[in-house]
N, C-alpha and C positions, 0 to 999 in steps of 0.2 A: 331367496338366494338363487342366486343362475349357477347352471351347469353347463359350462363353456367346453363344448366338441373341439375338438383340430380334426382336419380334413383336408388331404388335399385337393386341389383347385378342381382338377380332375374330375370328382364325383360330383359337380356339379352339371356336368355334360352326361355322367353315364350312373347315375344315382339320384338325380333330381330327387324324388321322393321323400328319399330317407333322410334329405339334407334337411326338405322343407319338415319333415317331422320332429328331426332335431332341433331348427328354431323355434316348436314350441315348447322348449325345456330349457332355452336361452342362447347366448351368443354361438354362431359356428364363427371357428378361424379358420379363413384358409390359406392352405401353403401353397407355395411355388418353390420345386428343389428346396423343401424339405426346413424353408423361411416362412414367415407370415408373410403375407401380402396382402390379406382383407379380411373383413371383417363381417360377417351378415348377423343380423337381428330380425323379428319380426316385425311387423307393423304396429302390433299394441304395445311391445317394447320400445319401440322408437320414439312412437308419442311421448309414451313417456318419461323419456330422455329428454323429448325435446321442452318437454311442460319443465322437466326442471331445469335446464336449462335457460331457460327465460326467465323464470322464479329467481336465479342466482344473477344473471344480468340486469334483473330490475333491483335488487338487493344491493348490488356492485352500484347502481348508479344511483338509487339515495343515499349509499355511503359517501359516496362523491361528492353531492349536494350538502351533508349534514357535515361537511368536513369544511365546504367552500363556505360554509354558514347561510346556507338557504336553507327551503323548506320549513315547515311548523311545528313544534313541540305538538304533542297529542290533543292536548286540548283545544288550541288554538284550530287546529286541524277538525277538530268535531264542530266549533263553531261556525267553522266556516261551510260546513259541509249542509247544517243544521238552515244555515243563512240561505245557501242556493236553492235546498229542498224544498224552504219554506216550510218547517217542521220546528 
């Protein structure tokens, strides 16, 4: 579970530090007059945003395919896999 800071924008210039320490505890918000305006993660947060992210984009587009009636029921799928490997 993350533990999301607010911060304003400001402490980025004159707290560096403490902001980057607070990204390893999860998201910083920061404000502008006392609004969000952005938003910072860490890097191993991010990856992993972005792994799933792509996990759901590739999920979204075999539902697409399995909707248009392409692609292979599971078995057919293992055959064919079984066929290319030579296995």
């Amino acid at each position: 579970m993350f533990v999301t800071q607010i911060r304003p924008v400001t402490d980025l210039r004159n707290h560096y530090p403490e902001v980057e320490s607070d990204l390893q505890h999860g998201p910083v918000v920061l404000t502008k007059n006392g609004y969000g305006a952005s938003v910072l993660v860490s890097i191993s947060l991010y990856d992993k945003l972005m792994a799933k992210q792509a996990m759901y984009e590739a999920i979204a587009r075999s539902e697409t395919e399995i909707d248009a009636g392409e692609g292979l029921d599971a078995k057919s799928a293992l055959a064919k896999m079984r066929a290319t490997l030579h296995v």
